[in-house]
ZAMARGU-4260 file (C-alpha; in steps of 0.2 Angstrom, whole numbers, plus 5000, padded with zeros to 4 digits):
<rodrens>
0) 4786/5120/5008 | 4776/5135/5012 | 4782/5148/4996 | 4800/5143/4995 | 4809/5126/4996
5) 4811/5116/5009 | 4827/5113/5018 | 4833/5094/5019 | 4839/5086/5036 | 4858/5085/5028
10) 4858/5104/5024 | 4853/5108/5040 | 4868/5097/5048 | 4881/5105/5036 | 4875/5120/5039
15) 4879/5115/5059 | 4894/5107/5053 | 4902/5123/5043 | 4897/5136/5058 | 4908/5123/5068
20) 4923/5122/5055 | 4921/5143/5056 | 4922/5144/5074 | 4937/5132/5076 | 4948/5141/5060
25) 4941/5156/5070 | 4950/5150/5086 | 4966/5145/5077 | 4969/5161/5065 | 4972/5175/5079
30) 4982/5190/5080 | 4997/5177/5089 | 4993/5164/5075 | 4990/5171/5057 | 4988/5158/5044
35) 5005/5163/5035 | 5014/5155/5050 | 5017/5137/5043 | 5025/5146/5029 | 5039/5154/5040
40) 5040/5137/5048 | 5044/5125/5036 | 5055/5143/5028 | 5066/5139/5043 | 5065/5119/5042
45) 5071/5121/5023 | 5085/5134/5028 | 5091/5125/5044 | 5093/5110/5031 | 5101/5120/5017
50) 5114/5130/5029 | 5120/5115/5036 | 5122/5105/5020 | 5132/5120/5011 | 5143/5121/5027
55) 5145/5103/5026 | 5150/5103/5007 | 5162/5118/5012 | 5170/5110/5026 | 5175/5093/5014
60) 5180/5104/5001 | 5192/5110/5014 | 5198/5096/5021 | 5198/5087/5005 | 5211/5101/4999
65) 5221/5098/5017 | 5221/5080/5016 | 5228/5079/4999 | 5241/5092/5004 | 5245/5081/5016
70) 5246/5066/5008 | 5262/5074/4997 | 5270/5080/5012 | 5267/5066/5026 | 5260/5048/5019
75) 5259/5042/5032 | 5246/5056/5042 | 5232/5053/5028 | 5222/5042/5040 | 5222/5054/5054
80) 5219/5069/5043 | 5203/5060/5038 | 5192/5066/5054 | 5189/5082/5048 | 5179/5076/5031
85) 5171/5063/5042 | 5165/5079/5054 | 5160/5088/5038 | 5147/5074/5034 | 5140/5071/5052
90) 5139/5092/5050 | 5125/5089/5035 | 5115/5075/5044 | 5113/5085/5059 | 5106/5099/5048
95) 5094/5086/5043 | 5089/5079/5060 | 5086/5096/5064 | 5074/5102/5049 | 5065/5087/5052
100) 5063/5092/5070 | 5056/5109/5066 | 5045/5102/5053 | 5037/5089/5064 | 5032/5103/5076
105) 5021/5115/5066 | 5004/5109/5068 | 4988/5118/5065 | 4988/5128/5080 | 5007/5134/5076
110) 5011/5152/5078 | 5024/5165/5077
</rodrens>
């Protein structure tokens, strides 16, 4: 009021409220937790997942190609010889089980 303007009670409490949001970024940004460490997080949820899906495609391409050689040689052994592409497929899933996993665990105070 007196030669400059006046300050209103809710630029006071943001003011109170920013100096808090500082302190707490403050506390979770260290030299053990930089702010680039969700990034390498979710990079390791997002190859976790893509690793296991390739080697899941990979293993039922080469079952695939086993299973039909077999099924010219021995008929009757096409049933058994179907395990492999089942394992294959459970391979992929547990990929995903996993990346969800990794990704449910970084949080804001996550660190490298």
């Amino acid at each position: 009021v007196h030669g400059g303007k006046a300050k209103k009670p809710n630029q006071r409490r943001e003011k109170k409220i920013n100096t808090k949001k500082k302190k707490k970024m403050s506390l979770l940004f260290t030299e053990y937790c930089p702010e680039y460490a969700p990034f390498f997080g979710f990079c390791g949820a997002a190859v976790a997942m893509s690793f296991a899906c390739f080697g899941a495609a990979y293993g039922t391409a080469k079952a695939g190609v086993g299973v039909s050689a077999l099924g010219v040689l021995h008929p009757g052994l096409v049933m058994k010889s179907l395990i492999p592409v089942i394992m294959a497929g459970v391979l992929g899933i547990y990929g995903l089980i996993v990346a969800v996993i990794i990704s449910s665990k970084v949080t804001d105070g996550y660190s490298l």
